[in-house]
Structure formats: C-alpha cells, structure tokens
C-alpha positions in Angstrom: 72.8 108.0 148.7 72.4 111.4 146.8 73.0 110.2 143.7 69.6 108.3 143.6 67.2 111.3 143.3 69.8 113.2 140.8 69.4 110.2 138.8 65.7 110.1 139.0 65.2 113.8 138.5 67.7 113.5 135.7 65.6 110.2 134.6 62.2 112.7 134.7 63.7 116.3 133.3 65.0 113.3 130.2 61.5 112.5 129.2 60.0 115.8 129.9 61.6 116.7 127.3 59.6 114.3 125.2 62.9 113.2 123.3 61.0 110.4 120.7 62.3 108.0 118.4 61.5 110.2 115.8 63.2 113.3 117.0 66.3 110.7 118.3 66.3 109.3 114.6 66.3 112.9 113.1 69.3 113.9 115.4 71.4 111.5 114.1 71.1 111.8 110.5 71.7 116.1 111.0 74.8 115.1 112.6 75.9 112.3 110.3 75.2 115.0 108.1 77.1 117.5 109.2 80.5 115.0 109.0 79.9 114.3 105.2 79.3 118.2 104.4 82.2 119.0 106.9 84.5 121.5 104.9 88.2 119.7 104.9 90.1 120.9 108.3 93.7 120.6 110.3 91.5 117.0 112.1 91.3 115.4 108.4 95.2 116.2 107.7 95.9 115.1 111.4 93.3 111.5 110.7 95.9 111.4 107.2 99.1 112.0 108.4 98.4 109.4 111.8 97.1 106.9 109.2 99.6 107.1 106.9 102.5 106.7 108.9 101.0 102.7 110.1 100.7 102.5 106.0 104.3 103.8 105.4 105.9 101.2 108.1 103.9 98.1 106.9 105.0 98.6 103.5 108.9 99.3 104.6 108.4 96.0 107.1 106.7 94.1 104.3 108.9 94.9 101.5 112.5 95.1 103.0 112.4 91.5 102.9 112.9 91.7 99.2 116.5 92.8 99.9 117.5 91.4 103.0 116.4 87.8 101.8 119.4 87.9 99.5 121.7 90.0 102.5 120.0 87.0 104.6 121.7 84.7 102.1 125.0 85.3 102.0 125.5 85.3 106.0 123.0 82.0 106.8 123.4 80.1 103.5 125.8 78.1 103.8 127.5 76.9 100.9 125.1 78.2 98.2 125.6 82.0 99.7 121.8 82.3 98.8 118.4 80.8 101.2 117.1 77.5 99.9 113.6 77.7 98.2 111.6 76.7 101.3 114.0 79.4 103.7 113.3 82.4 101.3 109.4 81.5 101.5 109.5 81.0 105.0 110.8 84.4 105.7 108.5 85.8 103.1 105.3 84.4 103.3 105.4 84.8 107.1 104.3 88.3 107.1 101.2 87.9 104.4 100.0 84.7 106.6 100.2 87.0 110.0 98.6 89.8 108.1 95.6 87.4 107.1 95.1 86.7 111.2 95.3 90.1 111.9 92.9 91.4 109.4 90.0 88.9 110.4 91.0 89.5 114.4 91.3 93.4 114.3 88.9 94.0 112.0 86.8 92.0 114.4 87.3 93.4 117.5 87.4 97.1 116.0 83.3 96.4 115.5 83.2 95.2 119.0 84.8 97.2 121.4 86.0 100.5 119.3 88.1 101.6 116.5 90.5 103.8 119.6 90.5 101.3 121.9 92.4 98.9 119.1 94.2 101.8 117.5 97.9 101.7 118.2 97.9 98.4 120.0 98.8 96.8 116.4 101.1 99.6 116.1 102.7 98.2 119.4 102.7 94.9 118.0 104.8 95.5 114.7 107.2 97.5 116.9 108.3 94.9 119.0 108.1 92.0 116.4 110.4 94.9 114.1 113.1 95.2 116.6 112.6 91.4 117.5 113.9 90.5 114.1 116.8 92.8 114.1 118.1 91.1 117.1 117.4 87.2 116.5 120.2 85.0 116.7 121.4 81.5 116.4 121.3 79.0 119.2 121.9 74.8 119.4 118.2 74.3 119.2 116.7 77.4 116.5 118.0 78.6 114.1 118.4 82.4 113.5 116.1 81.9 110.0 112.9 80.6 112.3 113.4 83.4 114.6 113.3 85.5 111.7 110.2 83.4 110.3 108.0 83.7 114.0 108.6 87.9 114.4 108.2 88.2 111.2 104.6 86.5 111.8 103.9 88.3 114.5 104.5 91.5 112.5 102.9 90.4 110.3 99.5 90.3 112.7 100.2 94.0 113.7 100.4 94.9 110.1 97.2 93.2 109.2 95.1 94.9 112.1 96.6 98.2 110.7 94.4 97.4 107.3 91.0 97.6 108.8 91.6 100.0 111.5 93.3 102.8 109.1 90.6 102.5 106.7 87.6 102.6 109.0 89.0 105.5 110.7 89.8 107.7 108.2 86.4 106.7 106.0 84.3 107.3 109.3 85.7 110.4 109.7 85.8 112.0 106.1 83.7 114.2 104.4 81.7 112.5 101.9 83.2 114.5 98.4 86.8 113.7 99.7 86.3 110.6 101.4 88.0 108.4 98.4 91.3 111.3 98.1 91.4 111.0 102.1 92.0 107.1 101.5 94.0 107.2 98.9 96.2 109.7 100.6 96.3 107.2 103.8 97.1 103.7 101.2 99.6 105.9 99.1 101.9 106.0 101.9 102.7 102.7 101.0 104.6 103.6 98.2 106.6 106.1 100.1 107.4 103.1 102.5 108.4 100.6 99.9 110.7 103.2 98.6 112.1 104.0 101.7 112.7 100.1 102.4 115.1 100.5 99.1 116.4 103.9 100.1 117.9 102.8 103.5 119.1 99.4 101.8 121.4 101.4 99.4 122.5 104.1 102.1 123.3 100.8 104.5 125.4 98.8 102.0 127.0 102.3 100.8 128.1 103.0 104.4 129.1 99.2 104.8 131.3 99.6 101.2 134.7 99.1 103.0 133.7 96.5 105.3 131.9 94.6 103.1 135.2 94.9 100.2 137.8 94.4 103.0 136.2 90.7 104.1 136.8 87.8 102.9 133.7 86.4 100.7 131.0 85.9 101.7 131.3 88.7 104.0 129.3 87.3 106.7 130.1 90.4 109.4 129.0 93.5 107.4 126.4 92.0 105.6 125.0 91.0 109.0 125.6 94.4 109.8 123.5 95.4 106.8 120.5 93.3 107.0 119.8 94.0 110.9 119.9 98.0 110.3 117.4 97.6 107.3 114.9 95.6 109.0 115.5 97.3 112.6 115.0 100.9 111.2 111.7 100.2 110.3 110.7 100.5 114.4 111.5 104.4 113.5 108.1 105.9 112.2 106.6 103.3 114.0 107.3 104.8 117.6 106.6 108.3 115.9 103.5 107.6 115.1 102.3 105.7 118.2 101.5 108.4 120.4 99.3 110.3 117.9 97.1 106.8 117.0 96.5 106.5 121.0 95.2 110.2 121.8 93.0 109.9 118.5 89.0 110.0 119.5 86.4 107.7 118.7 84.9 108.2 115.8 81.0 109.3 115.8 79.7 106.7 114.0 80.8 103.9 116.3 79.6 105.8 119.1 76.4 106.6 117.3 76.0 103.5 115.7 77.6 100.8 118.1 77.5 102.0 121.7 74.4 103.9 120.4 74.6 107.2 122.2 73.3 109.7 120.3 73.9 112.4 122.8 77.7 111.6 123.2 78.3 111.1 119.5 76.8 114.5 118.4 79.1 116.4 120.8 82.4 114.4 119.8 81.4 115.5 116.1 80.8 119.3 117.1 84.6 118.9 119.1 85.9 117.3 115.9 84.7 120.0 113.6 85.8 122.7 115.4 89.1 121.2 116.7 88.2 121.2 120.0 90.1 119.0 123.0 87.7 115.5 123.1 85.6 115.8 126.1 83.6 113.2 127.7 81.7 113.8 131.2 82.3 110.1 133.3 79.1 111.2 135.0 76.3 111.7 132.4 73.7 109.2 131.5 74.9 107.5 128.8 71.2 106.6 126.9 71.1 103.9 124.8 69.1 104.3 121.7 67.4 100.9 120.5 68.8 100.2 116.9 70.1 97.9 114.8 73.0 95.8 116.6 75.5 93.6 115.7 74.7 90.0 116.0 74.9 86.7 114.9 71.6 86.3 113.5 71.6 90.1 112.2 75.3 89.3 111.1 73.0 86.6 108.8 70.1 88.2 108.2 72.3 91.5 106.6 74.6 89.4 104.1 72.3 86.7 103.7 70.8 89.2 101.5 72.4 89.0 97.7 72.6 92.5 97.6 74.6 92.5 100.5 76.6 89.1 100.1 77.4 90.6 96.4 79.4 93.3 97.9 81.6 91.4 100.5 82.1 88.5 97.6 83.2 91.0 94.7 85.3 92.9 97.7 87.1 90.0 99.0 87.6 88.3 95.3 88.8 91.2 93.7 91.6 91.7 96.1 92.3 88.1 96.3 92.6 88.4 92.5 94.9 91.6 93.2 97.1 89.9 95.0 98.3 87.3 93.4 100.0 89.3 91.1 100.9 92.8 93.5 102.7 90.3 96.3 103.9 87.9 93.8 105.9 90.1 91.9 106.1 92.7 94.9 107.8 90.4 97.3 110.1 88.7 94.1 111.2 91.8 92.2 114.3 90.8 93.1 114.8 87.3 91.2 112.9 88.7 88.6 115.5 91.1 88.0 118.0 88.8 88.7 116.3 86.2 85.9 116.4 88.9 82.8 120.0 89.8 84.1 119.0 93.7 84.6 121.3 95.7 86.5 123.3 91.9 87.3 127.2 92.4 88.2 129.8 91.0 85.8 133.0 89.5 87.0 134.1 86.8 89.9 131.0 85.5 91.7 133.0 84.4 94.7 134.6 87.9 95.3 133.8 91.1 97.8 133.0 93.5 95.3 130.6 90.4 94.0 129.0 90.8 96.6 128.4 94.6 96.7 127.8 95.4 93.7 125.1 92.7 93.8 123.4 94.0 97.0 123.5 97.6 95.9 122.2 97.1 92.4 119.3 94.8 93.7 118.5 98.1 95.9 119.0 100.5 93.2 116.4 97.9 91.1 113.8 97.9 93.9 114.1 102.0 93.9 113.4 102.2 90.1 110.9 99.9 90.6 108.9 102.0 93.3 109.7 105.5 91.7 108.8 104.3 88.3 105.4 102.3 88.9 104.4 102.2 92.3 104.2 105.8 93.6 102.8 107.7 90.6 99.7 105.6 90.3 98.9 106.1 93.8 98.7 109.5 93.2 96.8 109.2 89.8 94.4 107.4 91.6 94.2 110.3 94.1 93.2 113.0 92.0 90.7 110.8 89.9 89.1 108.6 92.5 86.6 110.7 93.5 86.0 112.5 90.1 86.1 109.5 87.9 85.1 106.9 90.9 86.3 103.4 91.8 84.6 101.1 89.3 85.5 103.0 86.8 89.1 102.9 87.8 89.3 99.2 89.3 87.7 97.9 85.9 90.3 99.6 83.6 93.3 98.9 85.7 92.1 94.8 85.7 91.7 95.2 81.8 95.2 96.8 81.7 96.6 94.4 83.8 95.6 91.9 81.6 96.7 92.9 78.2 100.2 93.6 80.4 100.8 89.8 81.8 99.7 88.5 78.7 102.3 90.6 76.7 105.4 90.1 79.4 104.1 86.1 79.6 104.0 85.1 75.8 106.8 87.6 74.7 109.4 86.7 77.4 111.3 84.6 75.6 111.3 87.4 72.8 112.1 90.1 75.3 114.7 88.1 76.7 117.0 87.7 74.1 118.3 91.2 73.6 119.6 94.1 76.0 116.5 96.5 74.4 114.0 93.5 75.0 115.2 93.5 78.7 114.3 97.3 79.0 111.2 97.0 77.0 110.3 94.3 79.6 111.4 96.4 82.8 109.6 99.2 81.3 106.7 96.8 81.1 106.8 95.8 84.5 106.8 99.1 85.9 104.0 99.7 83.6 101.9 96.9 85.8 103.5 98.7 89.2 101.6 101.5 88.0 98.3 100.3 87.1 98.3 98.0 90.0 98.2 101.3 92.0 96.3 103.4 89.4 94.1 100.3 89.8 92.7 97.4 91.5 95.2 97.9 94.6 93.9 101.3 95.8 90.4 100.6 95.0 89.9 97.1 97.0 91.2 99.1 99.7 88.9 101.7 99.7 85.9 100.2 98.5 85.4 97.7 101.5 86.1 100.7 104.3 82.8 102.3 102.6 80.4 99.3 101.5 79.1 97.8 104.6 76.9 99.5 107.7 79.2 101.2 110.7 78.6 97.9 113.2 79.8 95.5 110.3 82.4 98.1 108.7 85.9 96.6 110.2 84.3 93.4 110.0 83.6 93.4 106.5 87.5 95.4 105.5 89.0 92.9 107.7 86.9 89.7 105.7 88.2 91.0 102.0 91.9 92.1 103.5 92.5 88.9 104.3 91.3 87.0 101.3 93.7 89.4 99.3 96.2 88.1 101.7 95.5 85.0 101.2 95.9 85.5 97.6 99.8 86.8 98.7 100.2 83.3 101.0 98.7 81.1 97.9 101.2 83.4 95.0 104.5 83.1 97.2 103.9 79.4 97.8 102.7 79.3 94.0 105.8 81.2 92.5 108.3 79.3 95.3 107.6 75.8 93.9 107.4 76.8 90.6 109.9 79.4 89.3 112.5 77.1 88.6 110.6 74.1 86.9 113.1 73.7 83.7 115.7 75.4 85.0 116.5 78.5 86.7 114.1 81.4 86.7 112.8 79.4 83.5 108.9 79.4 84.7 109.0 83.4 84.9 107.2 83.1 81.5 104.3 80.9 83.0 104.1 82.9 86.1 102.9 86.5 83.8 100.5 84.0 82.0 98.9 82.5 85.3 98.9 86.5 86.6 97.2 87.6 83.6 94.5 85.0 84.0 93.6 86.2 87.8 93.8 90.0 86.5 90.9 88.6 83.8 89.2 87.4 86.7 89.1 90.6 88.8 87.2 92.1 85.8 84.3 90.4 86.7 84.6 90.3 90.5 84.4 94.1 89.9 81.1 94.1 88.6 79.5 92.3 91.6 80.6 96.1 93.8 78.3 99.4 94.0 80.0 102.6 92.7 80.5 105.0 96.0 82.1 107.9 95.3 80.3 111.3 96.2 77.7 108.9 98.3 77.4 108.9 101.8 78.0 105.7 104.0 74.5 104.9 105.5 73.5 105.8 101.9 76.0 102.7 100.3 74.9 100.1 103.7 71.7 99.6 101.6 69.8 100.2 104.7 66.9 102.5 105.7 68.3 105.5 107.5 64.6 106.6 108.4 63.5 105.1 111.6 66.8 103.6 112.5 66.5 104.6 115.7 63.6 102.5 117.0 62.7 104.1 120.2 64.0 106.4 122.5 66.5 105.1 124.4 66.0 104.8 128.3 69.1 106.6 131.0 71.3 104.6 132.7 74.2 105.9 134.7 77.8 105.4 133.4 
C-alpha cells in the first residue's frame, strides 16, 4: 500500500517541475542531436561489426546455392547428373520468396514492438533452417530436394527480417556525416560472404579430391559429402554473431519516438555515447509523451501524401528494378559460365576427374566473380557515399548498367565466338558485378533505412526489400523458363537485353527519391520536428 503516495508524490514533484510540451519537445531534438553530432566511437564499430556478420551469412546462405545446385545435381539427378529446370528453381527461388515474407513481417513487427526485441530472433531462424538443410534426407514420401526447398524457405524468412532490422539499427544509431559509410560498411559484408560461399566450396572439393577421383561416376558419396559441409558451415558466423545482436540496446529513437519516453530515451543515448552498461530502472514512471503514433489512418494520412508515397514508390521500384538483374545473374553465374565455356573441363563427361575439375572450376569462377566485381564496388561506394551522395551514385551506376547489358546482350553472339571475346565478356560481367555494388544495390539499401519517420522506418525498408525480392522471385522464374528457348543456354543473349531494359527503368525510379546524405533523419521524414511532442506526457507506473 506504500507505493500509492510514492506514486502520487512522484506524480506532484513531475509537474512541479512544470515539464511542458515545449520544453519535452526541445529535449528531444538536443538529444536527437547529440546522436547525429556524436563523434564515431568503439558502440558504432560494435553496431558494424554485429550487423555485418547477419549480412555476411545471408549472402554465404543465399549464394552457396550457386554451387551446390550443380554438387546437388550429380548426387539427386538421376540420369542427367544435373537438377531439372523446375528442381534448380525450386531450390533457388526458395530463399528470395522466404526473404520477401520476412522483409514485410520483420520489418513490421520491428515498428511495433522494438528493433531488440526482434534482433537475433531471425538470426535464430536462419540457424536452424542452415543446419536443417545440411541434414535433409530422402524418405518414401519427400524427397531430399523438397526438404531442401522448405528450409531453404524458412531461411529464407530469417534472412529477409535481417534486411530491415540491420538497416534501421545501424541508421538509428549513426552519426549523421557517417551514417551512409556506417551502412555501406554493414551491406558490404555481403561481398565478403559471397566470397566466402566460393572459398569454402573450393577448400571442400580440394579436401574431397581423392574421394571424389576414387568413386565411380557420378560420385554420389563425396559429392554428398561436399554439398552438406558448404551449406552447413554457413551456421558458423551465424551462432557467433547471436549473442552480440541479443545484448544490443534499444535504439533512442524507437524509444523516443515509439514507446515515447523521452526521459528513458535521453539516458540510453548519454549510456551509448559514453559506452556505458544499458541501464533501465523497472521502477520509474515511464511518461508517455503525446506524439505522432503509428496507425492505420496516420499510416494513410503520411503516404497518402505524394511527397511521401514518391519516396516508398521510387524506393521499392528501384530495387525491384535492381534485382532483376543482381539475383538473376547472381544466383546463375554458374550456367552463365558454363554457356560461354569459361573455365569448362575438357575430356570424358562421364569420368571422376569430370566431375572435379567441373565442381572446382565452377568455385574458382564464382571467386573471380566476387573478388573482381562484387567486393570492390562495395567499398567504392563506401568512401563516396557520403561525399558524393546516393542519387548521385544510384543514377550513374543504372546508366552504367545499361550501356553494360546492352553491350553483353547485342554483342554475345560476337563475343562468343572467340577465346578473347569470352574474356572480353567475363571482364564485362564483372564490370556490371561492380557497378551493381558501386551502384543501385548499396544505395536501395541505404536509402529506405533513412527516408521515412522512426514509427514507419522498418516498415517502409521492409516494403521496398521485398519488392527487390520480388524482382529476384519474378528473374529466377523469368531466366528458368527461358534460358534455353532455341537451345541450350541460347537465350543468354535475350536475357542481357531484358536486364538492360529494367537497368533503364531504375534511371527514372531514382529520380522519384530525396538526396540524404549529410541530412539528419527527422530532417529527410518531411515532417515538422517543432512541436512534435504535443503535450507533456502524464506518469504511469511501469
């Protein structure tokens, strides 16, 4: 029965203080303030590191499938020692159509119950749906193929939920003249992870080199081996990085902005800045500041704007656009390899050493690819994306793009017919690896983490994530059904000319989105930051 008159005393000394709207209002633009003038610390390489490790895994989970799709081959198919067309799309679209759910549903539920409270529970989820695959099996009424095809969906839904919640994080918590290099940093990993998927494939099949030479063709029992290591080992960073993404705090701004308490978000900032343990008191009155919350008619009222509907269409178009071209030839690097002959074995296709030498130079192909293209222009975008900005860089690497399909679409056949053509088109191809990432794919990730107001941020990264993906679902369908129209590989060609029409596309899209670098987020919501806070907010106990 104490309590009571604490609580009303507490209730009393609160307005005696005469805390108004006004002063509430001023309080939290100085701290918002203080985390966009923050100088960079240990918590912003910590917020990095934490972030980049989820972005390193999904891109190992996503991409390993390049090469254990043709290991997957030889073991489960059959007579042709390859998947059929509608196997290898099942066990590669799988993952894009899981990361679609998982983008809308985390993004979501990051808005409404906290960016920590959903941060390593995706994590959790791509785990167990990692080390699921690695152990599927074969049984009278599945086959191992849909196992595959179901984790790999179910990855693919912790993968997704890692878009939104990495982005958000690390954007809520940056400093305002390095927010777009803290980002990049966090995406860039990805390039690490799709070399590392390639890495581990050639240090597997090296290690597997007797087995796989000593067994008779098709080598079902090494190769099985092969592809359960590279797809299992992907758990690895995973588990590393779990216990760091569940002792991360809150950020501010969700706390500020969502649960609106002022008070609690202003001391988590002043623990953040000076890399103090996160403290919370279970027993203070949490006070709720009246402001601006997240509804469906507020939900309506803020994009039914065109200022505001502008941004989320040019967001979710451009990466749509993006990704019809990043997953189609990211997730197919393989055949197209394969369809110019670069790097293909000579000799007996029925043979052991057929075999090896096919897996291993497939690996080697995919390592080029990611040390030639993919990883510098991650890191070109880094050290210009906040100088130069991300218009600027998302317009020119769409133009690029274009000229690039257009070239490797009407010139194939050109290209194709000699050894120095089929380098001149690799070199090509790595050339659009590059400006993918020096490009439209680092910017449509970065942009939508910065474009919309704290209680719609997820929401909106979540929205554009998974149109990109669904851009990945509509290419691998897309290039499945009609790569070999006329032959074998023969609609390669076509594919670079339908690319290099949605890369013309994105041009435009990019012109619907606001230029944010050096800008701070309330700034870029298009919202009035004075008088946010509409009145002071009344005590209630925790």
């Amino acid at each position: 029965m104490a309590a009571i008159p604490d609580q009303q005393s507490s209730h009393e000394s609160y307005h005696e203080k005469g805390q108004t709207a006004v002063t509430l209002d001023e309080r939290r633009r100085a701290a918002l303030e203080e985390i966009d003038n923050a100088p960079f610390s240990w918590f912003h390489v910590k917020v990095c590191l934490v972030a980049g490790v989820g972005f390193f895994t999904d891109a190992y989970d996503i991409f390993a499938i390049n090469i254990a799709a043709t290991m997957l081959g030889y073991v489960y198919g059959h007579t042709s020692n390859q998947l059929s067309t509608n196997q290898s799309l099942g066990v590669k679209v799988a993952t894009p159509v899981g990361n679609l759910v998982g983008q809308l549903l985390f993004g979501w539920l990051a808005d409404v119950v906290g960016r920590k409270r959903m941060y390593g529970v995706e994590l959790m989820v791509m785990i167990v749906a990692t080390f699921g695959q690695a152990l599927a099996g074969q049984a009278p009424a599945v086959s191992v193929l849909g196992v595959i095809i179901v984790w790999r969906f179910i990855m693919g839904v912790g993968i997704g939920g890692d878009y939104p919640l990495s982005a958000i994080i690390s954007s809520e918590f940056a400093a305002t003249r390095s927010r777009g290099r803290l980002m990049t940093a966090v995406f860039a990993a990805q390039g690490w992870g799709q070399f590392a998927s390639a890495l581990v494939g050639i240090i597997v099949v090296s290690a597997y080199k007797n087995d796989i030479l000593n067994a008779p063709f098709p080598c079902v029992v090494p190769v099985d081996y092969t592809w359960r290591l590279l797809i299992g080992l992907g758990c690895v960073p995973g588990v590393i990085a779990l216990y760091f993404r569940l002792t991360i705090p809150e950020t501010p701004r969700f706390t500020m902005d969502i649960e609106r308490n002022v008070a609690q978000a202003t001391a988590d900032i002043t623990d953040v800045l000076k890399s103090r343990n996160h403290t919370m008191d279970e027993n203070a009155l949490v006070q709720r500041a009246v402001a601006p919350r997240a509804t469906r008619a507020d939900f309506a009222a803020y994009f039914g704007q065109w200022k505001n509907m502008k941004v989320l269409i040019g967001t979710a178009y451009s990466w749509f656009a993006l990704d019809i071209a990043f997953y189609g030839l990211g997730l197919n690097s393989a055949i197209i390899l394969t369809a110019i002959n670069f790097g293909s074995p000579t000799g007996n296709k029925t043979s052991s050493l057929y075999v090896y030498q096919n897996l291993h130079n497939i690996c080697v192909g995919n390592l080029i690819l990611s040390v030639a293209g993919l990883i510098p222009g991650y890191w070109v975008s880094f050290l210009f994306i906040d100088s130069w900005g991300r218009k600027p860089i998302q317009l020119m690497g769409f133009t690029i793009l274009t000229i690039l399909f257009v070239i490797m679409g009407f010139a194939y056949d050109v290209l194709n017919a000699s050894v120095a053509g089929r380098n001149a088109f690799v070199f090509l191809y790595c050339l659009t690896n590059f400006f993918q990432n020096f490009g439209p794919n680092t910017t449509t990730f970065v942009i939508p983490g910065e474009a919309f107001p704290t209680r719609y941020r997820s929401t909106g990264h979540g929205i554009s994530a998974a149109t990109g993906k669904l851009g990945a679902v509509i290419s691998q369908v897309g290039f499945a059904q009609l790569i070999n129209i006329g032959g074998t590989n023969k609609f390669v060609k076509h594919i670079m000319e339908i690319f290099a029409l949605f890369m013309l596309t994105g041009i435009f899209s990019t012109l619907l989105i606001p230029e944010t670098k050096q800008r701070s987020l309330e700034d870029i919501s298009n919202e009035e930051q004075v008088g946010y806070i509409k009145e002071a907010p009344k005590a209630i106990h925790s």
